[in-house]
C-alpha positions in Angstrom: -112.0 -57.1 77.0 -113.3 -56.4 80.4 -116.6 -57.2 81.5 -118.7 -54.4 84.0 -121.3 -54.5 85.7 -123.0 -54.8 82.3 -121.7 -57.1 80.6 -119.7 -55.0 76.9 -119.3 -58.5 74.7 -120.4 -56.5 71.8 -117.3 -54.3 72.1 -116.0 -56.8 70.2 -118.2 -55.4 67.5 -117.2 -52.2 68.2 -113.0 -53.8 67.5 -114.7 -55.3 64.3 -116.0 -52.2 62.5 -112.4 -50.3 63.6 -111.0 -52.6 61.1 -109.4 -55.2 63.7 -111.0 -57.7 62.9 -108.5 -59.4 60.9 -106.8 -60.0 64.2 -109.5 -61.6 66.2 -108.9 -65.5 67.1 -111.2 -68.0 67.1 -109.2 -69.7 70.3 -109.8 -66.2 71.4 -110.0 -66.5 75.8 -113.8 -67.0 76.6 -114.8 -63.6 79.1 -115.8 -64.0 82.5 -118.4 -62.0 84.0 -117.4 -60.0 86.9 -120.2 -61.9 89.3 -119.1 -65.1 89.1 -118.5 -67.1 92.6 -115.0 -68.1 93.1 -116.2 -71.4 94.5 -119.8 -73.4 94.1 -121.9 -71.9 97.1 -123.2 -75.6 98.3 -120.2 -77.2 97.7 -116.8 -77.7 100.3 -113.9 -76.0 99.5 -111.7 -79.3 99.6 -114.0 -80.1 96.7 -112.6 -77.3 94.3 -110.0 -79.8 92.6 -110.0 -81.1 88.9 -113.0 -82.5 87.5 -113.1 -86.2 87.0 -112.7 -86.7 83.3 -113.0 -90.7 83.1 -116.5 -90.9 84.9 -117.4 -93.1 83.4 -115.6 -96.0 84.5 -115.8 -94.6 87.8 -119.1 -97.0 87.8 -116.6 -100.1 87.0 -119.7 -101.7 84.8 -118.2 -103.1 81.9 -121.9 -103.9 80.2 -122.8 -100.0 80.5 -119.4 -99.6 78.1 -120.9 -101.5 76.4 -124.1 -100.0 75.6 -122.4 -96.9 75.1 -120.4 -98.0 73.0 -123.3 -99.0 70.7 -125.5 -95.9 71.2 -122.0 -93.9 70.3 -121.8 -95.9 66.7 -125.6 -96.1 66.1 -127.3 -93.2 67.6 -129.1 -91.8 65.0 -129.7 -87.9 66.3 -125.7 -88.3 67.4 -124.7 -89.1 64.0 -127.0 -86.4 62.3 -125.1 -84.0 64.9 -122.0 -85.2 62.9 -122.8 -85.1 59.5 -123.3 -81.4 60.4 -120.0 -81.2 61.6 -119.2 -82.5 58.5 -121.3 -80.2 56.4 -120.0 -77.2 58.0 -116.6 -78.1 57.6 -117.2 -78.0 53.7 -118.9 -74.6 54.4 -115.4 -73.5 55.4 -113.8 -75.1 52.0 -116.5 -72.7 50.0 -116.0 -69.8 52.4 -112.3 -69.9 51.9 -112.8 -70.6 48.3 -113.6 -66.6 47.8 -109.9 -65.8 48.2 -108.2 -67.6 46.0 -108.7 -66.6 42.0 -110.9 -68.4 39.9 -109.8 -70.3 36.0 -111.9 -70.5 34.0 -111.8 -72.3 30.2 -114.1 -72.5 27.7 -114.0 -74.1 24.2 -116.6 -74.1 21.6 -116.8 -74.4 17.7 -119.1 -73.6 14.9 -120.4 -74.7 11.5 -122.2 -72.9 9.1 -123.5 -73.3 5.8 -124.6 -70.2 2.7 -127.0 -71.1 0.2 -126.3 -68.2 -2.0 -123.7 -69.4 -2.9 -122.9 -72.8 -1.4 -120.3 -72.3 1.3 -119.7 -74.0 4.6 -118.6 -71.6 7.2 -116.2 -73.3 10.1 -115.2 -71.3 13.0 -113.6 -72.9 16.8 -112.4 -70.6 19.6 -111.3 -71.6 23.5 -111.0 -69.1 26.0 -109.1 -69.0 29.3 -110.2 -66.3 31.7 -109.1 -66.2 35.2 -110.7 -63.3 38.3 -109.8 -62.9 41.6 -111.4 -60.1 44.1 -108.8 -58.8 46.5 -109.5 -59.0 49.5 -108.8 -55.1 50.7 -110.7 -54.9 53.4 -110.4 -58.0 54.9 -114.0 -59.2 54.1 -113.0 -62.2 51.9 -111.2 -63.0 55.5 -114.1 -62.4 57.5 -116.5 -64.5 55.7 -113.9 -67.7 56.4 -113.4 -66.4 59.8 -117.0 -66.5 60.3 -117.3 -70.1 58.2 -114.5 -70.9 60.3 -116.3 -70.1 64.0 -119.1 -72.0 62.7 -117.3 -75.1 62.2 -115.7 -74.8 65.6 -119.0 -74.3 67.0 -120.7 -77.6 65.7 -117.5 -79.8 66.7 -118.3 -78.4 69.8 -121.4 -78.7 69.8 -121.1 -82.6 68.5 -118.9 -82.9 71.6 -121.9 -82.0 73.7 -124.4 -84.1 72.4 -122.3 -87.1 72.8 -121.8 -86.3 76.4 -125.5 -85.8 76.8 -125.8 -89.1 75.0 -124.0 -91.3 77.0 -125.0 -89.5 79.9 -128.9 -90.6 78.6 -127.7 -94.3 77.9 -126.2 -94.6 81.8 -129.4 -93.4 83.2 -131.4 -95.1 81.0 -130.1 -98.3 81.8 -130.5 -97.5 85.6 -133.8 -96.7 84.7 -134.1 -100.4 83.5 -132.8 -101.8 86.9 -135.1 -99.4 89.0 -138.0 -100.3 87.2 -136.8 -103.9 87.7 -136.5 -103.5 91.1 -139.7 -102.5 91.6 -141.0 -105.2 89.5 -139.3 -107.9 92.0 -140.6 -105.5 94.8 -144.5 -105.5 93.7 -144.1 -109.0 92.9 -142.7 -110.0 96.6 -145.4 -107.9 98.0 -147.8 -110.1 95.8 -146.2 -113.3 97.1 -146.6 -112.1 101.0 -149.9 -110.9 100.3 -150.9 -114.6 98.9 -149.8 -116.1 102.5 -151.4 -113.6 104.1 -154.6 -114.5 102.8 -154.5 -118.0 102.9 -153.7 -117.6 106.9 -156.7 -115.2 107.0 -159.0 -117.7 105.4 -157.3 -120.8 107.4 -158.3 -118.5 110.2 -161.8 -117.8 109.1 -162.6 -121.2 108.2 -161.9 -122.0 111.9 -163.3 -119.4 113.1 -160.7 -117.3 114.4 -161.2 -114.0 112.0 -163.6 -112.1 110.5 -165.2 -112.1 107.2 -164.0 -108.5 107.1 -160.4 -109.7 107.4 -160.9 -112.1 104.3 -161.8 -109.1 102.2 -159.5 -106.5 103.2 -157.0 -108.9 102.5 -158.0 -110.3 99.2 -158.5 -106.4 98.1 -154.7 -106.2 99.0 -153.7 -109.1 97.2 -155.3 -107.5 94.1 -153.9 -104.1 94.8 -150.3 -105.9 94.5 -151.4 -107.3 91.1 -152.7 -104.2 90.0 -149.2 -102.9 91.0 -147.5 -105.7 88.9 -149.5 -105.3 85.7 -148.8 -101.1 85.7 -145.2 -102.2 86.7 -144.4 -104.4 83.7 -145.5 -101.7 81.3 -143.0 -99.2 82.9 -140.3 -101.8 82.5 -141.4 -102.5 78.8 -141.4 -98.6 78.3 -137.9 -98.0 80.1 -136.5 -100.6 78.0 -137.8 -99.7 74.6 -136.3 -95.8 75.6 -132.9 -97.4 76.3 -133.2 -99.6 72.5 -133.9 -96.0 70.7 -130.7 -94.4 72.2 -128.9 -97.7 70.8 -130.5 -96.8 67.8 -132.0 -100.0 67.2 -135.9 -101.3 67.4 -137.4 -100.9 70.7 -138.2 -104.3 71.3 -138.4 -103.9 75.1 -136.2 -106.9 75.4 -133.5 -105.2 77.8 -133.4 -106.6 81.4 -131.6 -106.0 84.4 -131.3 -108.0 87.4 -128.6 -106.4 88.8 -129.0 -103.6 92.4 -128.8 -100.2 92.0 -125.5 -99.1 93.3 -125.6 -96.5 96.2 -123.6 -93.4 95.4 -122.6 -91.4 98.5 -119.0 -90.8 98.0 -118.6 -86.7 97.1 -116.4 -85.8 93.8 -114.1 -83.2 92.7 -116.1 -80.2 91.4 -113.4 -77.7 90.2 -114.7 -73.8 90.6 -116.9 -72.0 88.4 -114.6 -70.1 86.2 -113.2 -73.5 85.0 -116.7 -74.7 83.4 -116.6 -71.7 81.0 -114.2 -73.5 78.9 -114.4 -76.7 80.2 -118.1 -77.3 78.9 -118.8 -77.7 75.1 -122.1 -76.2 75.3 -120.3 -72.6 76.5 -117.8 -73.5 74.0 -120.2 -73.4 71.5 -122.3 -70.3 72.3 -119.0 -68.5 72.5 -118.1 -69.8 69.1 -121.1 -68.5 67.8 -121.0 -65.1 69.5 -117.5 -64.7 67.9 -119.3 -65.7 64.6 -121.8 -63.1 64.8 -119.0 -60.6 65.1 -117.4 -61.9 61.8 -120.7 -62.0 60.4 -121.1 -58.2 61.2 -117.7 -57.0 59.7 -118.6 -58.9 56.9 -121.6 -56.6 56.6 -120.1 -53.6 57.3 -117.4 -54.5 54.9 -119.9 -54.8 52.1 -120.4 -51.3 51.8 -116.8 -50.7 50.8 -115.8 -50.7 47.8 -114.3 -53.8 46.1 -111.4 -54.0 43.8 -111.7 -57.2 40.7 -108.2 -58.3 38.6 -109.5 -60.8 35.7 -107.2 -61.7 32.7 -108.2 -63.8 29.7 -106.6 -65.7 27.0 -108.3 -66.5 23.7 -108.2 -68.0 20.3 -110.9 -68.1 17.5 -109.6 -69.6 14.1 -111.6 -71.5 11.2 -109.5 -74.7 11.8 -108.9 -76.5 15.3 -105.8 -77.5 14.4 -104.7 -73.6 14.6 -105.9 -73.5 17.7 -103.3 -72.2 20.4 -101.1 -70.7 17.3 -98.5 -67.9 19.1 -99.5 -65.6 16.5 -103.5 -65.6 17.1 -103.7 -65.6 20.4 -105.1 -62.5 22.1 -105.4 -61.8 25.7 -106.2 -58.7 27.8 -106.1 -57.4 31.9 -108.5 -56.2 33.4 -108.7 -54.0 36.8 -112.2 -53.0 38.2 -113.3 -50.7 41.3 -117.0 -50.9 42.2 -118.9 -49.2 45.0 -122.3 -49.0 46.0 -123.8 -45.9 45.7 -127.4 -46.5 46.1 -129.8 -49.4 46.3 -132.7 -48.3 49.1 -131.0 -48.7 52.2 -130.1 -52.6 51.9 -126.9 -52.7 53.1 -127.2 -50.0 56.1 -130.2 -52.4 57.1 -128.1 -56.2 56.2 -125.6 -54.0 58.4 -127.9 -53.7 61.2 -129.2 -57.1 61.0 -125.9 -58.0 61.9 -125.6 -56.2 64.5 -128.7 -56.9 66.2 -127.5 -60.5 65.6 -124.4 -60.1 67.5 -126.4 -58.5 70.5 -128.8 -61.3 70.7 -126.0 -63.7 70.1 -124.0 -61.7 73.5 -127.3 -62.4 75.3 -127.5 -65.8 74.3 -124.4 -66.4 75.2 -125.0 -65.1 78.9 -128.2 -66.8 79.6 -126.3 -70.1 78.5 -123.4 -69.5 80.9 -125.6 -68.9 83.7 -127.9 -71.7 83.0 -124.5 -73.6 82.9 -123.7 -72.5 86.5 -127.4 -72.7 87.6 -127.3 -76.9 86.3 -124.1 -77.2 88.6 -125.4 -75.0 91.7 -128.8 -77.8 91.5 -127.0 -80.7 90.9 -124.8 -80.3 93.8 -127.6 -79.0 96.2 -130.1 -82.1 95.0 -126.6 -84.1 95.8 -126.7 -82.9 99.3 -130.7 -83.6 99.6 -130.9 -86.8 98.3 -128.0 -88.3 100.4 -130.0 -86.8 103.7 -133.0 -88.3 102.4 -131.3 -91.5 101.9 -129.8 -92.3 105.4 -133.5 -91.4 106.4 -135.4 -93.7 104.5 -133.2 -96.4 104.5 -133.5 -95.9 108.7 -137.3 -95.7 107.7 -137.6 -98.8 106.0 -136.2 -100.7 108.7 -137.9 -99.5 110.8 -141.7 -99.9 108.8 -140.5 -103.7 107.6 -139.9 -104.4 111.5 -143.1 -103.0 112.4 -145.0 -105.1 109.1 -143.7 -108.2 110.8 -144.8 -107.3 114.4 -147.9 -106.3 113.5 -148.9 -109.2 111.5 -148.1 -111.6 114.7 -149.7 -109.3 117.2 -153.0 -109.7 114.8 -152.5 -113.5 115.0 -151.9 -112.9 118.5 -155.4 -110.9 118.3 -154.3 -107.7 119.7 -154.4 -105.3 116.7 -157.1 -105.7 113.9 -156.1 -106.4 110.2 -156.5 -102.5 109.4 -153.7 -102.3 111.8 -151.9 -104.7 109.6 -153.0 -103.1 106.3 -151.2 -99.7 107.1 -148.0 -101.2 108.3 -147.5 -103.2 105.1 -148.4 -99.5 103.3 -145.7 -98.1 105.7 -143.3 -100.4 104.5 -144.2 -100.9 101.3 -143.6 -97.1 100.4 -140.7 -97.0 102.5 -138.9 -99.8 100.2 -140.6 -97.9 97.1 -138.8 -94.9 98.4 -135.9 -96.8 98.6 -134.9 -97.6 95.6 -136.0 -94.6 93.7 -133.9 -92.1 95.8 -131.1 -94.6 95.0 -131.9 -94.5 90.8 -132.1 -90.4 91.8 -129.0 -90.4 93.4 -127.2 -92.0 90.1 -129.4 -90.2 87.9 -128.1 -86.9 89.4 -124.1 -87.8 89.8 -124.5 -88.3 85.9 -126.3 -85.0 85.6 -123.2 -83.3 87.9 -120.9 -85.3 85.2 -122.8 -83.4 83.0 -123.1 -79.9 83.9 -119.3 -79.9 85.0 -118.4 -80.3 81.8 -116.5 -83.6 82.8 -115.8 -86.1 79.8 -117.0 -89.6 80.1 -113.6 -91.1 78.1 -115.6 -93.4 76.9 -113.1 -96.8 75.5 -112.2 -95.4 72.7 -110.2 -97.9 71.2 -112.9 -100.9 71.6 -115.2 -98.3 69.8 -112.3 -97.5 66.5 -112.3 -101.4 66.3 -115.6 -102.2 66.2 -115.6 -99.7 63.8 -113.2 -101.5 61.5 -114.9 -104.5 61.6 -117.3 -102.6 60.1 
């Protein structure tokens, strides 16, 4: 199948209704559309090698394993996405059931009583009667086939929401050390303020500085535990979101006083026509695109005749103990042919349903893959802005924390007035705010390139399986 300016995904439908869609496999090579770059357009060329698949202990934390770990064996919207996975694979047991015959046995007896005359009346029969529909047409086949796409479709989409998970739990927790940091920030900035002010009134009480001075400071010192107080809630809140994706309480218990690691070094990013079936999102929408074509044979299929074998074996005697006796058992074969003829139009329209399914599927599909490449194309662009903006700001905010200290001992010194003061501590204080948010953005965005590469996080499996069997 070849894909043209436009892409022709639905040909596939087209294969289907020809009858071919026996043959179709669900492993069946996911298209490429003819406008995909051969290489990311922000990204180096020397980049275009295999994408890391063991990310995750790329950040050499073994307390993050940890946690995901936990959020992997408790998570209750992950395990939900495998119970579906579950559900669908006995959806594929009751698909596939359809093409095997069916048995049937039934047993009963009677008792009966005459009053004119007297009599009693017993009677006992069993029945064994077995159908099967044969599958002519193949549409028994495509209503697995499309059970069977379905199934494929959740793993893979149970694959993805356990990236996504761990991906949440890793940022999460870095959100729990940024917010941290900040906390020891405000609470520094608190701390200076306090000696600030107690020189400032020192000074005043001898005369030295202004009444002015006394209050601009105090209103900083309050400003800082203003800061503290809004800061502490954000820590509270960032810990109870890290708790939920444990699946436990959100106590807000979780601390961090650890530093946010700085993440510079570039990664391997593969090409684009890799992520199509590298990613278990695509993986998915593909899965279900082929499903909707199955689904559609399956309708067209229905308006086709259907051909029905059924046997049956009986006995009916007045005694149960003749039951089964070779000379009064009966039995009879039966071969059917039914075709729809009329009924208003409802399979022509099911049929169309179908189809208009498989074309919104097709676009579906599409807008996913390119959403897919879009993800990538931001991540690595944000990659290349946030690094910039680091080197910057972390020149900046040695720069503003110099000039805090200078100006605070040229005011002493009683060149500069305390406003002077005021806006150098604000210059440094949002430098070092700046700080360590672009670092938390940094991480949060590797983990989002992880992501939207498709790369797995090989999480440690086998510490997971045993704390499973503890279990």
């Amino acid at each position: 199948m070849i894909w043209q300016h436009k892409p022709t995904l639905l040909a596939l439908s087209l294969v289907l209704l020809g009858g071919c869609a026996g043959n179709l496999n669900p492993q069946q090579r996911q298209q490429t559309p003819s406008d995909i770059a051969t290489a990311w357009q922000h990204d180096a060329a020397k980049n275009a090698l295999a994408v890391e698949q063991q990310w995750l202990q790329t950040l050499q934390n073994p307390y993050i394993n940890e946690l995901v770990v936990k959020a992997l064996k408790n998570n209750q919207l992950l395990l939900q996405s495998a119970y579906d996975v579950d559900i669908q694979k006995q959806q594929l047991i009751v698909s596939g059931s359809a093409l095997w015959p069916s048995l049937d046995l039934s047993a009963q007896t009677r008792r009966s009583k005459d009053n004119r005359p007297v009599s009693y009346d017993n009677a006992s029969s069993v029945s064994l009667d077995v159908s099967y529909e044969v599958d002519v047409w193949g549409k028994l086949s495509d209503s697995k086939r499309q059970a069977n796409l379905n199934y494929l479709a959740q793993q893979a989409t149970y694959e993805q929401a356990k990236q996504q998970l761990v991906a949440d739990v890793v940022t999460g927790w870095f959100d729990v050390v940024t917010a941290q940091q900040l906390l020891d920030l405000y609470q520094r900035r608190k701390e200076n303020s306090q000696q600030n002010l107690d020189i400032i009134e020192s000074g005043y009480r001898q005369g030295i500085n202004e009444a002015l001075d006394v209050y601009l400071a105090r209103n900083e010192l309050n400003n800082e535990r203003t800061r503290i107080a809004s800061q502490q809630a954000s820590l509270a809140n960032a810990s109870r979101a890290l708790e939920r994706l444990l699946g436990g309480y959100p106590k807000g218990a979780i601390t961090a006083n650890v530093d946010l690691p700085v993440i510079l070094a570039p990664i391997n990013t593969g090409i684009p026509s890799e992520l199509i079936t590298r990613k278990p999102q695509l993986r998915a929408s593909w899965y279900q695109l082929l499903a909707s074509d199955a689904a559609l044979a399956f309708a067209h299929k229905q308006r086709f005749p259907s051909l029905n074998l059924s046997a049956s074996v009986s006995d009916s005697t007045d005694r149960v103990s003749d039951l089964f006796s070779p000379s009064s058992l009966a039995w009879s074969l039966l071969g059917s042919i039914s075709a729809p003829i009329f009924n208003g139009g409802q399979l022509k329209a099911s049929e169309e349903i179908a189809r208009l399914n498989a074309q919104k599927q097709e676009q579906a599909y599409l807008n996913t893959l390119y959403d897919a490449f879009a993800d990538v194309e931001n991540a690595i662009t944000q990659q290349q802005s946030l690094q910039a903006s680091y080197k910057s700001t972390l020149e900046a905010q040695e720069n503003a924390l110099a000039a805090e200290q200078l100006s605070f001992e040229q005011y002493q010194s009683g060149l500069v007035t305390y406003t002077t003061v005021l806006d150098a501590q604000s210059r440094s204080f949002d430098a070092q705010n700046s700080l360590i948010d672009i670092k938390n953005q940094l991480i949060a965005n590797r983990i989002n390139l992880y992501i939207a590469l498709g790369g797995d996080f090989n999480a440690p499996t086998s510490e997971l399986k045993s704390n499973n069997d503890e279990n």
